[in-house]
C-alpha positions as CSV (number, residue, x, y, z in Angstrom):
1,X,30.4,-7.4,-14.2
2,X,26.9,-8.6,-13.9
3,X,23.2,-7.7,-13.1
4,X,22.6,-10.6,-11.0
5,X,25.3,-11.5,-8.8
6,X,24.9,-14.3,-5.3
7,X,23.5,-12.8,-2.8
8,X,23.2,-14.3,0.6
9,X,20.8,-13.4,3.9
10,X,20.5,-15.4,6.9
11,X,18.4,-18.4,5.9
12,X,18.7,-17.9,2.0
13,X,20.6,-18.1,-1.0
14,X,20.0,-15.7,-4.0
15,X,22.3,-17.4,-7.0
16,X,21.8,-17.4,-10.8
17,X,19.6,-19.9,-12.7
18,X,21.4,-23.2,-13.8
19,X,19.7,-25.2,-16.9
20,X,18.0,-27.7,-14.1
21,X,15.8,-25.3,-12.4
22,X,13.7,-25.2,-15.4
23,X,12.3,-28.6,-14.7
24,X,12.0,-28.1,-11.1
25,X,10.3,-24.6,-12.1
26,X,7.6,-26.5,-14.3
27,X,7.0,-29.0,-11.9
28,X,6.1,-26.4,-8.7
29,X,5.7,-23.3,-10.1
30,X,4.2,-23.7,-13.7
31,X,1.9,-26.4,-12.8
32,X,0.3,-24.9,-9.8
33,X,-2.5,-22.3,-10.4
34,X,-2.5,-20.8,-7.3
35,X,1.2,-19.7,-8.2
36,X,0.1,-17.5,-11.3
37,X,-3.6,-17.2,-10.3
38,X,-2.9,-13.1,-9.4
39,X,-0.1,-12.5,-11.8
40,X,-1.9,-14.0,-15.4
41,X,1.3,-15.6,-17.1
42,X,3.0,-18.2,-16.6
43,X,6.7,-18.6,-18.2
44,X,6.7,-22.0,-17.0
45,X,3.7,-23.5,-18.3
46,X,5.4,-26.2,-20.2
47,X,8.8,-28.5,-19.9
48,X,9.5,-26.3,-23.1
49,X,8.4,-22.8,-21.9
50,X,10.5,-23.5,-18.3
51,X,13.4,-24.4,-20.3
52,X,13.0,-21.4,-23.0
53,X,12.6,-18.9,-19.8
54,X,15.9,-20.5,-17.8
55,X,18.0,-20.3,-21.4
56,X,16.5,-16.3,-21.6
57,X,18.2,-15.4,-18.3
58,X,21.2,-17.3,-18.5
59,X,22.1,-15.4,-22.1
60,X,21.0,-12.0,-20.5
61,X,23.7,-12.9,-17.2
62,X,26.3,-10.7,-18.7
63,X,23.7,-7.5,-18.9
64,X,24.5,-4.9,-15.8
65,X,20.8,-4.3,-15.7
66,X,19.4,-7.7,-15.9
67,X,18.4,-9.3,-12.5
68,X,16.8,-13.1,-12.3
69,X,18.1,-15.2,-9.0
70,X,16.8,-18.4,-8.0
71,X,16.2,-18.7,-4.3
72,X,17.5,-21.6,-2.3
73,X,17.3,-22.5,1.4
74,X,19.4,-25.5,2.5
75,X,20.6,-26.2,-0.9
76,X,16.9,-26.5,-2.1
77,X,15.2,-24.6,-4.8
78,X,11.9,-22.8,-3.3
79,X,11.5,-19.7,-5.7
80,X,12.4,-16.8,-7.7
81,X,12.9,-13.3,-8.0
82,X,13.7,-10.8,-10.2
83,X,14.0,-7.4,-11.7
84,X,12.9,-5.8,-15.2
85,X,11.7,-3.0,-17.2
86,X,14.9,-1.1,-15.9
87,X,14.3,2.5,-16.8
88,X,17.5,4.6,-17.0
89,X,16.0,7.9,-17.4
90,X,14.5,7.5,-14.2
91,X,16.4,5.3,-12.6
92,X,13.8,2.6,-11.7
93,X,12.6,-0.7,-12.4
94,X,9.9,-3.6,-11.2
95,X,10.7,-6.2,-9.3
96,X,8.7,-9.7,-8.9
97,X,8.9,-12.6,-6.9
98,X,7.2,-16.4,-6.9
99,X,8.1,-18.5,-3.4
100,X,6.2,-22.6,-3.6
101,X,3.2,-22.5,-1.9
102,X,4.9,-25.3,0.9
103,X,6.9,-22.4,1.8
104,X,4.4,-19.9,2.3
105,X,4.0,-17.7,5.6
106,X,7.4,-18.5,6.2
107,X,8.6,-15.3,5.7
108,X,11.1,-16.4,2.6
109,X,9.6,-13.8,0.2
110,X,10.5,-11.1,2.9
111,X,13.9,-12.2,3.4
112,X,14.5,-12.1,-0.6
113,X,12.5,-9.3,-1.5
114,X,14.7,-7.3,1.1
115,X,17.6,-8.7,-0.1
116,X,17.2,-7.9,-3.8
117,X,15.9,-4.2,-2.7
118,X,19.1,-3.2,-0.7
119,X,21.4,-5.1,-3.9
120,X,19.4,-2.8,-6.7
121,X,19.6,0.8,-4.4
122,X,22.9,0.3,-2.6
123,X,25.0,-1.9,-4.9
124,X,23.3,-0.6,-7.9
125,X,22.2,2.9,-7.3
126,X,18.7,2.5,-8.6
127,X,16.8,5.1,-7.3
128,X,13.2,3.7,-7.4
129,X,11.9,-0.1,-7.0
130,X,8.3,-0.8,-8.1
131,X,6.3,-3.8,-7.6
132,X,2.2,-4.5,-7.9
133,X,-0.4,-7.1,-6.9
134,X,-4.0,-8.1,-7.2
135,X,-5.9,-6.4,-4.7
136,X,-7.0,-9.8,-3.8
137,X,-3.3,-10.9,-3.5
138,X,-3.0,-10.3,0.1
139,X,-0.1,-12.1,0.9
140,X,1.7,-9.9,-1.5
141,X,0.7,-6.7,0.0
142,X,2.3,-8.1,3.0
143,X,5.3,-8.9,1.7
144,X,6.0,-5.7,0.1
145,X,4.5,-3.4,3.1
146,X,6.7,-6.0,5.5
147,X,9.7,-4.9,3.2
148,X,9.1,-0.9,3.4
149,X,7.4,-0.9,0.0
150,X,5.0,2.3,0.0
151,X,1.4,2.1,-1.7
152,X,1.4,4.7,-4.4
153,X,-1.8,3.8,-6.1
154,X,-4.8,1.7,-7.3
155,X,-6.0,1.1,-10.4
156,X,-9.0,0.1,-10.8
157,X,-10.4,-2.9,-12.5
158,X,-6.7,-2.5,-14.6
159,X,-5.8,-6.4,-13.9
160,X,-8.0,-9.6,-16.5
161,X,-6.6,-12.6,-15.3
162,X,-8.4,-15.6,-16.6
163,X,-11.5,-13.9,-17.0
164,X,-11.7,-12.1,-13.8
165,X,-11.4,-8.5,-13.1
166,X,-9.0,-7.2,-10.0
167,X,-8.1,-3.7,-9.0
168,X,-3.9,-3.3,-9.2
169,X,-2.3,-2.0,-5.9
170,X,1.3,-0.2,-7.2
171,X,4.0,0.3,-4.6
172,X,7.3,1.6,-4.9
173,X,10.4,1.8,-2.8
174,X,12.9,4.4,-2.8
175,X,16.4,3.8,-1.7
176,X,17.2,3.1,2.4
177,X,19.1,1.0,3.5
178,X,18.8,-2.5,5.1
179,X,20.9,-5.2,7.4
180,X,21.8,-8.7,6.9
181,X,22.8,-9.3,3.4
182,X,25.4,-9.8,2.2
183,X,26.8,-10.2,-1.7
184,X,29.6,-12.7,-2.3
C-alpha cells in the first residue's frame, strides 16, 4: 500500500511521477516565474533540482502518508499536486497544486484539487485538508473556494517572496464527499 495511488476524473489523470517529468517540470514549471511568483520556491529551478525533487517522491512512493501525482490530460503532462506536512495527531495535512500557465482557466486545478480532496478524506480518512495563497493569488482563491475549501484566516504581511510582502489567505477543508473520481 501506498500514499499516492492513480486517480482518475473525467478529463484527467492523477498518476505517480516517472524519472522524465523532471525535465518536462524544469522546462514549464521551473523556468516560468509566473509559476512560483506567489509560492517563493521553486524545486525545479535547475535540470538538477527537477531531477533531485522527482528522485525524492519516487523513494517516498511506498510511505502511506506521502502524496505527489503528476497530472496528465490526454496523455500529456500539465501539472502537479500534492500533499505534505501530514499531521497524525490531528489528522490533517496541506495540500498544493502547480497547473502550466497554457492550461490556465481551464478548470484543470479544480478537477484535481477535488479529486485529491475526496482521495485524502474518503480513501484516507484525513479529517482536515489545508491549503494557502497570496492574497494577490486570485486564481488560487478560486480554485480552492470552487472546490469547497473554507477561508479560516489571514495573516497579515506573513508571505516575503522575492522581496515583496503579501498577506497569506489559509483555507481548510473538512471531510464531504464528492462525485466523479474514481481510484484505479
Amino acid at each position: 500500500m501506498s500514499g499516492t495511488e492513480r486517480i482518475e476524473t473525467k478529463r484527467l489523470v492523477l498518476r505517480k511521477h516517472e524519472k522524465e517529468d523532471a525535465d518536462w517540470l524544469y522546462r514549464i514549471l521551473g523556468m516560468d516565474p509566473k509559476m512560483y511568483a506567489y509560492s517563493g520556491w521553486n524545486p525545479y529551478a535547475t535540470k538538477a533540482m527537477a531531477h533531485k525533487t522527482i528522485q525524492t517522491f519516487i523513494d517516498h512512493y511506498d510511505d502511506d502518508f506521502f502524496f505527489s501525482w503528476a497530472i496528465e490530460l490526454n496523455g500529456e503532462l500539465i501539472g502537479t499536486i500534492g500533499a505534505y506536512d501530514y499531521n497524525d495527531e490531528l489528522s490533517s495535512i496541506e495540500v498544493g497544486i502547480s497547473i502550466e500557465r497554457r492550461n490556465w482557466s481551464k478548470g484543470y486545478a479544480s478537477e484535481a484539487l477535488q479529486a485529491v480532496l475526496q482521495y485524502l478524506t474518503a480513501k484516507k480518512k484525513i479529517k482536515v485538508v489545508r491549503a494557502w495563497c497570496a492574497a494577490e493569488n486570485q486564481g488560487s482563491k478560486r480554485v480552492m473556494e470552487k472546490c469547497g475549501m473554507k477561508f479560516i484566516n489571514i495573516e497579515h504581511s506573513a508571505l516575503c517572496i522575492n522581496g515583496k510582502i503579501f498577506d497569506r489567505l489559509n483555507y481548510e477543508y473538512q471531510n464531504q464527499m464528492l462525485e466523479n473520481v474514481s481510484v484505479v
